[in-house]
N, C-alpha and C positions, 0 to 999 in steps of 0.2 A: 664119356668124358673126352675131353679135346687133350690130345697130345701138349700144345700150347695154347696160351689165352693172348690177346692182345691187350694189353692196360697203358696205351701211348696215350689213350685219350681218355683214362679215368679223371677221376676228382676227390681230392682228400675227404673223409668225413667231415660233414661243419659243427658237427657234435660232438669231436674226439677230445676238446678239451674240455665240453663240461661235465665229464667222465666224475662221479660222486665216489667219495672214499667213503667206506665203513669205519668207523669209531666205534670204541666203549666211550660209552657217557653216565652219569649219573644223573638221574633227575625225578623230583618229590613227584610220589604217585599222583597227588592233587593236580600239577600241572597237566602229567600224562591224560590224566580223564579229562581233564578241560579239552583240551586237544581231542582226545577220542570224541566226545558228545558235539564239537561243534566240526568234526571231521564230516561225522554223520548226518550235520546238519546241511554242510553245504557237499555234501557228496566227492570228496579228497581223502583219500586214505592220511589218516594225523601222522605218518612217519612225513609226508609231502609238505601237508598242513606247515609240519613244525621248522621243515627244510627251508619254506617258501615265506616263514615269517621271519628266519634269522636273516633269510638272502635280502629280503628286503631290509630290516635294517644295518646290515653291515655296507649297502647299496648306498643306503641314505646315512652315514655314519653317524647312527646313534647311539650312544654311547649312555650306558647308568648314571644316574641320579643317586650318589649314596649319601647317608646323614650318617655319622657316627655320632652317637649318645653319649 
């Protein structure tokens, strides 16, 4: 190892801010397996799957459709 490193001419990470939090979440086994079997289908681990389908629609602000009865 080097006594001293030079970093005058480094460069921030361009990744550091899409740095992913861990959460507890609750959600119906039915979705999870939805998610798992089509995880499998297109070869994306479903934790990714499920990440890449919320980014998308919070990207596109989609927002629920609720009916109360």
């Amino acid at each position: 190892m080097k006594d001293e490193y030079d970093f005058s001419k480094s460069i921030k990470n361009p990744y550091a801010k899409k740095v992913k939090k861990q959460i507890s979440i609750k959600i119906e086994e039915e979705t999870i397996e939805y998610f798992k079997k089509l995880s499998a289908k297109v070869g994306i681990p479903y934790q990714n799957l499920m990440n890449s389908y919320l980014t998308d629609c919070a990207n596109k602000h989609v927002e629920p459709k609720l009916e109360w009865s």
